[in-house]
N, C-alpha and C positions, 0 to 999 in steps of 0.2 A: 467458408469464411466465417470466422467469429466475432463478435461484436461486442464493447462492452455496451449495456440498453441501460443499467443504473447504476448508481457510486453516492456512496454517503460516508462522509470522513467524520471522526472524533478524535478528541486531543485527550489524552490517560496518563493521569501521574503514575509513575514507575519509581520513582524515590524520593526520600525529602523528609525531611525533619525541621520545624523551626531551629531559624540559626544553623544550618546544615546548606542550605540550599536542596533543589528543587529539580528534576529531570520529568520532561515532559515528552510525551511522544503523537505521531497521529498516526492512528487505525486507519484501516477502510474495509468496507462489506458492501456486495452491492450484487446485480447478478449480468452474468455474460448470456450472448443468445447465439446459437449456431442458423447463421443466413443463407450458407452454402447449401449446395444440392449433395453432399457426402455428411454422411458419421464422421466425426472426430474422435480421440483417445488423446490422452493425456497432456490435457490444456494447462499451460505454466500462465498464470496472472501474475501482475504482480503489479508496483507503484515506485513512479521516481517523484522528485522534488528539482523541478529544472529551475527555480527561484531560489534553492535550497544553496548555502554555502560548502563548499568541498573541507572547512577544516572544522575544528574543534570550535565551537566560539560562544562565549557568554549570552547568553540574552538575545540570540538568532536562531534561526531554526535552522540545522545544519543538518547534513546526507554524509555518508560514503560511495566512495566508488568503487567499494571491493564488490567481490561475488554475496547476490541475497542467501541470508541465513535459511532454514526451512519457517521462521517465523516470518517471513521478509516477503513470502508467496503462498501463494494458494493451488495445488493442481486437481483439475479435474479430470477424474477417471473417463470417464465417457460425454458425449455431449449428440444426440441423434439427431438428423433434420429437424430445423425449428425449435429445438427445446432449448430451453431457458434452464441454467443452474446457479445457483448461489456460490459465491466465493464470500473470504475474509482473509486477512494478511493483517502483519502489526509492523510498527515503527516502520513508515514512509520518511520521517524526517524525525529528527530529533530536539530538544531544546535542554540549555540547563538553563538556570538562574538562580539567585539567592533568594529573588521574593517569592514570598509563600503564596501568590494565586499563578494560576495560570495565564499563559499568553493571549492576551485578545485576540491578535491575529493572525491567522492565517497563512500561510505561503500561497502566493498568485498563481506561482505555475506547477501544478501535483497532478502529473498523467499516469493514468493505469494503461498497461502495458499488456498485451495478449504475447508473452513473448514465444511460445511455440505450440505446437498441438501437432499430432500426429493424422493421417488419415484412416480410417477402417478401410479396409481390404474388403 
């Protein structure tokens, strides 16, 4: 069994020019821990946005629902009884807008995802 144990998101201008508008995105970095009695191999992490909008939309923080890019997840090669590894993934959600700061807030509901891992033999 793997667990995520910590998550710490950031919001990262990705383009923008005064009078251009403005594309913002959230990160996350944090670390998984294997709780299970086996070795695991190739843990897929990754981050949805369940408060996030499914379309394009101005000045909201919006998702896709296509398949995650290789920037979209993080995979861990190995993970032994007990250890702890570090991950990092980008664009969880997206934002555009015209104004030149970033969004105060937030999206409510941002769950990172263990979506698979292998067993060691």
């Amino acid at each position: 069994k793997v667990i995520v144990s910590e998550v710490e998101y950031s919001v990262r201008k990705t383009h923008g020019s005064s009078g251009t508008g403005n594309s913002f995105v959230i990160d996350a970095h944090g670390t998984i821990k294997n709780i299970g009695d086996v070795d695991v191999k190739k843990v897929v992490v990754t981050g949805y946005c369940k408060s996030c909008t499914l379309a394009f939309t101005s000045q909201k923080w919006f998702t896709s629902d296509c398949d995650k890019m290789p920037n979209q997840k993080d995979v861990i090669s190995y993970l032994s009884v007990g250890a702890e590894e570090k991950f990092s993934f980008e664009e969880i959600a997206l934002y555009i807008t015209h104004e030149t700061v970033q969004p105060e807030d937030m999206p409510e509901e941002i769950e990172i995802v263990i979506e698979s891992f292998g067993v060691v033999e």
